[in-house]
DOVOTI-431276 format. One record per residue (C-alpha): residue number from 1; residue in one letter; x, y, z. Coordinates in Angstrom, 3 decimals. Layout:
N
NUM, a, X, Y, Z
...
//
This chain:
158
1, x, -13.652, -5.127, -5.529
2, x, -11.400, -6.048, -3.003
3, x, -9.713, -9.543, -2.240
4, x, -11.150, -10.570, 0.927
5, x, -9.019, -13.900, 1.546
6, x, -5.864, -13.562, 2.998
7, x, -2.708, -14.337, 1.737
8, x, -0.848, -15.995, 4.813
9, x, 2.368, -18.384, 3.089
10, x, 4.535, -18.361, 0.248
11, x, 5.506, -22.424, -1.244
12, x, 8.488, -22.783, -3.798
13, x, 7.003, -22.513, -7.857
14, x, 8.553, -22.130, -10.755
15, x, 7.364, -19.708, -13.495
16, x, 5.579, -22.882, -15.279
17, x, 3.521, -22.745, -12.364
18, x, 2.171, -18.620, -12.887
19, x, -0.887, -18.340, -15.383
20, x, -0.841, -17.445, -18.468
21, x, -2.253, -14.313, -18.044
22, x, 0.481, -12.881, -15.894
23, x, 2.447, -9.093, -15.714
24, x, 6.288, -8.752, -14.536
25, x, 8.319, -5.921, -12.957
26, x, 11.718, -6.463, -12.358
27, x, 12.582, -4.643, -9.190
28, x, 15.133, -3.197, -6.879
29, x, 15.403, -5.544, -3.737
30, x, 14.091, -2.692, -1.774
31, x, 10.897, -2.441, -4.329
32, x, 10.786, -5.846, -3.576
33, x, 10.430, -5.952, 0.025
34, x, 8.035, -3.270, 0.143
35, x, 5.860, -5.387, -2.662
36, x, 5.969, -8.149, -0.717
37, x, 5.224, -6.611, 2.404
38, x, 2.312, -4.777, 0.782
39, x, 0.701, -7.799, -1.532
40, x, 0.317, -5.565, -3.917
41, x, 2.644, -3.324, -6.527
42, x, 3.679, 0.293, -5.585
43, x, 3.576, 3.872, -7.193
44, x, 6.551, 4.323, -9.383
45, x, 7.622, 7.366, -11.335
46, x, 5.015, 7.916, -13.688
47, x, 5.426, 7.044, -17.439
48, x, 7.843, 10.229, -19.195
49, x, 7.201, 11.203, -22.847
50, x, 11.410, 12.127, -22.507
51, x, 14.010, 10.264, -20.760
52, x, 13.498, 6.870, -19.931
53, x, 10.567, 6.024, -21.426
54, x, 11.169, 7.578, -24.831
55, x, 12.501, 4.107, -26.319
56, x, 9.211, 2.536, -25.215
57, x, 7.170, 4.595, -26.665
58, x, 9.266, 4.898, -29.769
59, x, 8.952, 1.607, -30.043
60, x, 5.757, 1.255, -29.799
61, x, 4.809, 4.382, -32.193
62, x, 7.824, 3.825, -34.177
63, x, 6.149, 4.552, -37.596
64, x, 3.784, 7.486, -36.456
65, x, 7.005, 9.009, -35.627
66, x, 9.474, 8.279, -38.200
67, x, 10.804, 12.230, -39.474
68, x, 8.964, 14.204, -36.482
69, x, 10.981, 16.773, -34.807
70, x, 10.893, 16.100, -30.884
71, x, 8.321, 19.083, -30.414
72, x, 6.284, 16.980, -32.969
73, x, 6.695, 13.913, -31.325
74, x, 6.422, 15.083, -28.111
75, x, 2.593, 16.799, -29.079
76, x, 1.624, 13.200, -31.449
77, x, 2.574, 11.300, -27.554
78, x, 0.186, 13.506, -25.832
79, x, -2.666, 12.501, -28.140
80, x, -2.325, 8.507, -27.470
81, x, -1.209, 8.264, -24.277
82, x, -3.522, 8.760, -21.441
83, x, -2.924, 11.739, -19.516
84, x, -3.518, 9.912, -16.090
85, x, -0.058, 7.781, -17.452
86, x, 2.053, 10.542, -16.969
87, x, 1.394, 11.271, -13.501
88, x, 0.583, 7.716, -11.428
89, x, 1.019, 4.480, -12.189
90, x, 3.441, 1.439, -12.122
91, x, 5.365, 0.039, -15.403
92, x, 4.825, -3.645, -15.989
93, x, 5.887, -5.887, -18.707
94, x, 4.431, -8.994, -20.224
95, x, 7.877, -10.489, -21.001
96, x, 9.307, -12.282, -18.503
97, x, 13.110, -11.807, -20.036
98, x, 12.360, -8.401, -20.052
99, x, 11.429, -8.309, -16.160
100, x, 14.367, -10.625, -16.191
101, x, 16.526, -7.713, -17.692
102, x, 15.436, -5.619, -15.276
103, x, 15.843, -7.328, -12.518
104, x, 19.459, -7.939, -12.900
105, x, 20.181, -4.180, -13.958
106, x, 19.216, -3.708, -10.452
107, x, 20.564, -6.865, -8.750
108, x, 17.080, -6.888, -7.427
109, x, 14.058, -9.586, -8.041
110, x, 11.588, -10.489, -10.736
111, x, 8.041, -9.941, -9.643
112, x, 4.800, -11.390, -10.776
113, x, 1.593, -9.636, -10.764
114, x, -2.108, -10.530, -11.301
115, x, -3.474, -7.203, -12.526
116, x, -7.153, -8.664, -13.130
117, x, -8.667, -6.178, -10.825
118, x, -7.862, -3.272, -13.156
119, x, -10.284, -2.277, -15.598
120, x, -10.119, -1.541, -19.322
121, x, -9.552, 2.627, -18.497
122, x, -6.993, 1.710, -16.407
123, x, -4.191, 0.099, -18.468
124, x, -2.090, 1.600, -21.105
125, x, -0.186, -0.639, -23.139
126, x, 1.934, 1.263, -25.650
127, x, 3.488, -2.291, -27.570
128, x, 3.263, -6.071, -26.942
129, x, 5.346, -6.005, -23.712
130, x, 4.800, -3.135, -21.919
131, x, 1.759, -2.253, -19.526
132, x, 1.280, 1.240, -17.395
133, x, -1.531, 0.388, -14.887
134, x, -3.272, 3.099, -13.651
135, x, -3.747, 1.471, -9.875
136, x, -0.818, 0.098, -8.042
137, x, -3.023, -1.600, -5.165
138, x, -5.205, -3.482, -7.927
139, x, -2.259, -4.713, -9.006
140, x, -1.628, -7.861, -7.030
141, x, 1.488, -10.052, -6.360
142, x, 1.570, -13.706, -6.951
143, x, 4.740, -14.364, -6.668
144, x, 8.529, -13.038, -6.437
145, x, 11.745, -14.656, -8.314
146, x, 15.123, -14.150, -8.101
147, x, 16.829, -12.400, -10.812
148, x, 17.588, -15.703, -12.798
149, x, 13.892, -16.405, -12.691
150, x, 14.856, -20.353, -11.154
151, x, 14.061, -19.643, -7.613
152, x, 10.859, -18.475, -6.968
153, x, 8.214, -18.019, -4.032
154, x, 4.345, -18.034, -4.824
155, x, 1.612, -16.461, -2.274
156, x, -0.531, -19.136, -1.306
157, x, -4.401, -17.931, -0.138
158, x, -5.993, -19.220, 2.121
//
């Protein structure tokens, strides 16, 4: 299902304004643009069972893991991670801080996403905070911050 109404305006919020409910990314300015542009979130690298992230998902599996060699790791990943994770997606957090973190690694933007439209078989989430969803254009803006998270801009439907 598809939004039909149109999102024409942004008006000045604050993140005690964003439902509860609410997914962050923080973002490159350019990422940002393009969101923005786009209303919804974009394609990103897909989620990596090396390299970036590995602490993720040895966080999240941290005990399943404990005294595996990589080649054992790497084969226990395969088995809880959804293969569709490794090759599509967008990474998302539910911690603002952590979007926060992000956000300023880049000296880019905090952005806030309403990922309702996704079904159950189309979100991984590997720990408490952090969310691979499957479909990039179900997953809608709301709103975009500045790296501080104190100046933000909300979409406003019409």
């Amino acid at each position: 299902m598809t939004d039909k109404k149109k999102w024409l305006s942004w008006k000045k919020c604050s993140p005690d304004d964003f439902p509860s409910d609410v997914v962050y990314r923080g973002a490159s300015r350019e990422e940002a643009h393009k969101v923005a542009k786009l209303g919804h979130a974009i394609t990103q690298p897909p989620l990596s069972l090396i390299g970036n992230d590995w602490e993720v998902l040895e966080y999240a599996y941290e005990e399943q893991l404990e005294e595996k060699s990589p080649e054992e790791a790497e084969k226990f990943l395969s088995t809880v991670v959804p293969e569709w994770a490794t090759r599509q997606g967008v990474n998302l957090t539910t911690d603002f801080n952590n979007a926060m973190g992000y956000a300023q690694s880049r000296n880019g933007k905090i952005l806030v996403f309403d990922i309702s439209q996704l079904g159950y078989d189309e979100i991984y989430q590997p720990s408490d905070v952090h969310i691979q969803a499957k479909s990039p254009e179900k997953v809608q803006l709301i709103a975009v911050c500045d790296d501080e998270g104190e100046n933000c801009l909300c979409r406003v439907k019409l």
